[in-house]
C-alpha positions as CSV (number, residue, x, y, z in Angstrom):
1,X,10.9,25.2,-9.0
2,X,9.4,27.0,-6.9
3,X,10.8,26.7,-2.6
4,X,8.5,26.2,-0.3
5,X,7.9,28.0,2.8
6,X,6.7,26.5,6.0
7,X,3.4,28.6,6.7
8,X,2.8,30.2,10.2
9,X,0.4,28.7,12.2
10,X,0.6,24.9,10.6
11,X,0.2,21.3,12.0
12,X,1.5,18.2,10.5
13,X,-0.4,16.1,8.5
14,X,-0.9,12.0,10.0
15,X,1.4,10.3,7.8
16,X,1.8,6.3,7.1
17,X,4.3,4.9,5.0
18,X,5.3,1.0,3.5
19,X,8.0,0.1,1.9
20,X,9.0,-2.0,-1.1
21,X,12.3,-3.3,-2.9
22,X,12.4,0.0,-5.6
23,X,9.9,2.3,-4.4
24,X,8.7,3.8,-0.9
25,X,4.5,4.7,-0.6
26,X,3.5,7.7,1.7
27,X,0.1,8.2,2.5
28,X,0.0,11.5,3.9
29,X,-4.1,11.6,5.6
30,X,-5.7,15.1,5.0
31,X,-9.3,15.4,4.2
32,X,-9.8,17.3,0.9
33,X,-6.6,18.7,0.3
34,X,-6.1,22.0,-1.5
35,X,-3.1,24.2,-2.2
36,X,-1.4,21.4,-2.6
37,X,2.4,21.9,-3.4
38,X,5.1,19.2,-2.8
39,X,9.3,19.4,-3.5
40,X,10.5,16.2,-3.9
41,X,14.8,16.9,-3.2
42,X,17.3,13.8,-3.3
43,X,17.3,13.6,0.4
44,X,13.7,14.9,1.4
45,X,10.5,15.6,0.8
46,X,8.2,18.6,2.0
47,X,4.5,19.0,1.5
48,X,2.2,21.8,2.3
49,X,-1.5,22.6,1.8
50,X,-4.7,23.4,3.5
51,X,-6.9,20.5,4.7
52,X,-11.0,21.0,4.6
53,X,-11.1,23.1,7.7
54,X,-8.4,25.4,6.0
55,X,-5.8,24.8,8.3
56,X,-2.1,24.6,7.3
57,X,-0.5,21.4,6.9
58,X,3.8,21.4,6.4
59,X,5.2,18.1,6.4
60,X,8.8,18.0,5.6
61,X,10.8,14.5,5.8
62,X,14.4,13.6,5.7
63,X,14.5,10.4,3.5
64,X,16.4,7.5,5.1
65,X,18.4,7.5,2.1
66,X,18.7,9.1,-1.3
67,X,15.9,9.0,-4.0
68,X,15.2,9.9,-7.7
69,X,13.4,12.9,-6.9
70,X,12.8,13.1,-10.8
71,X,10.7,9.7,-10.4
72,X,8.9,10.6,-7.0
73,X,5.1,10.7,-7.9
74,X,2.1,12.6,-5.7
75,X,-1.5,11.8,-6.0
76,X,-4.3,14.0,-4.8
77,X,-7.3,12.0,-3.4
78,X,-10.3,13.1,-1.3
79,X,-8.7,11.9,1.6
80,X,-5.1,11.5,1.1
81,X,-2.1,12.6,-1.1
82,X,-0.1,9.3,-2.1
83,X,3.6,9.6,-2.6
84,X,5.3,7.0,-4.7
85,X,9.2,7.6,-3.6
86,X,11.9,5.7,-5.9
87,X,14.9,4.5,-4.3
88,X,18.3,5.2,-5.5
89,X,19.6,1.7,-3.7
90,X,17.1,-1.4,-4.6
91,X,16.6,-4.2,-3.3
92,X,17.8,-2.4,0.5
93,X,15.1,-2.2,2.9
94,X,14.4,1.0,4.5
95,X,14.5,0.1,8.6
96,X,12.2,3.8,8.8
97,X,11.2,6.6,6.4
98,X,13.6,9.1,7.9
99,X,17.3,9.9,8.6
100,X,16.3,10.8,12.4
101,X,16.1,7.4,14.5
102,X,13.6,9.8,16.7
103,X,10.1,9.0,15.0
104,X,7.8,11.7,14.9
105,X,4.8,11.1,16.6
106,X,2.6,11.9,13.4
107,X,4.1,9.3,11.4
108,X,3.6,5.6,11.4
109,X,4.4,2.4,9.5
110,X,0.8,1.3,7.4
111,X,0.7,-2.5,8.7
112,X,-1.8,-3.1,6.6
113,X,0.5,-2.9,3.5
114,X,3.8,-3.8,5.0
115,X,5.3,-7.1,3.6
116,X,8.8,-8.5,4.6
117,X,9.7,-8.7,0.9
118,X,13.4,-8.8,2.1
119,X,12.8,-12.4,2.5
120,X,10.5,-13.3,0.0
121,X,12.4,-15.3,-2.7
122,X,13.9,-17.2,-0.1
123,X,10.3,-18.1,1.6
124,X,9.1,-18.1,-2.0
125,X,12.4,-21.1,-2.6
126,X,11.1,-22.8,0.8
127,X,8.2,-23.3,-0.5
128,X,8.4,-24.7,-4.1
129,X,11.0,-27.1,-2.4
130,X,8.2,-28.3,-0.2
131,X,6.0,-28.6,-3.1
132,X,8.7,-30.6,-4.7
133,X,9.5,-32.8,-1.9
134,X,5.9,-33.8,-1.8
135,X,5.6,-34.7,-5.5
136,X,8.7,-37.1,-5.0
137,X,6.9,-38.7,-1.9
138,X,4.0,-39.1,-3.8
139,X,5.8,-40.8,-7.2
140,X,7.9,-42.6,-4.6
141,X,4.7,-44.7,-2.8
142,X,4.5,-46.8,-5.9
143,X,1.8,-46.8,-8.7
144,X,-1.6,-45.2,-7.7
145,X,-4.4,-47.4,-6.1
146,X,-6.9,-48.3,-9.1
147,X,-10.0,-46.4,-9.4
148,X,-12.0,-48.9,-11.2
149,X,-14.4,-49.6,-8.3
150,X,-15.8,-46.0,-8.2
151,X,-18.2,-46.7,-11.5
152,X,-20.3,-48.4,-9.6
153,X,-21.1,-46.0,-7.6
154,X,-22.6,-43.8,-10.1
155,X,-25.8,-46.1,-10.5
């Protein structure tokens, strides 16, 4: 496998991430991508390429915690590269993407896929209780008015 080298001259790439009970997504946001290599490592991740103006993008990040770099995943779109990152430890939420509390100002958390899943079987329990506790106050009001009445209204 081939090591990469961080090119002279090169910018980071605006980067959003979400995470999920086994995996990790990285959207890294480059406009056509080219020369697109990526080392996925148990503890980090770098990615380099050229974006459409040909400049040089080198992102490399320190995982929060230890992957299966052997079940990482990178998709080249138009616009982005997705990373799909599998957790060694599921079922633990990731607090941030990297090892360094410091956030690095071209990275960000992508709201608009971020879901407190740590909680979700409990809300998920909350709620089909609810459900439940309904149903039992509706059996518990006694038999159902009668209907009968509402045939005459279809004349």
């Amino acid at each position: 496998m081939p090591k990469i080298v961080r090119p002279d001259n090169c910018q980071p790439a605006r980067t959003v991430w979400f995470d999920r009970k086994k995996y990790v997504t990285i959207n890294a946001l480059i406009q056509n991508p080219k020369d697109v290599q990526v080392d996925f490592q148990d503890t980090k991740m770098i990615l380099s390429c050229k974006d459409a103006d040909d400049n040089n993008i080198y992102n490399e990040i320190e995982f929060y915690d230890r992957v299966y770099r052997n079940d990482c995943r990178e998709k080249v779109g138009d616009r982005t590269i997705n990373f799909l990152i599998r957790k060694v430890k599921e079922n633990v939420a990731w607090p941030r993407l990297t090892k360094d509390i410091a956030k690095p100002a071209w990275l960000s958390v992508d709201f608009d896929n971020w879901r407190d899943w740590e909680h979700e079987e409990e809300e998920g329990m909350a709620e089909y209780e609810k459900y439940m506790d309904m149903l039992t106050d509706i059996k518990n009001k006694g038999e159902p008015p009668s209907m009968d009445d509402l045939d005459d209204l279809s004349d």
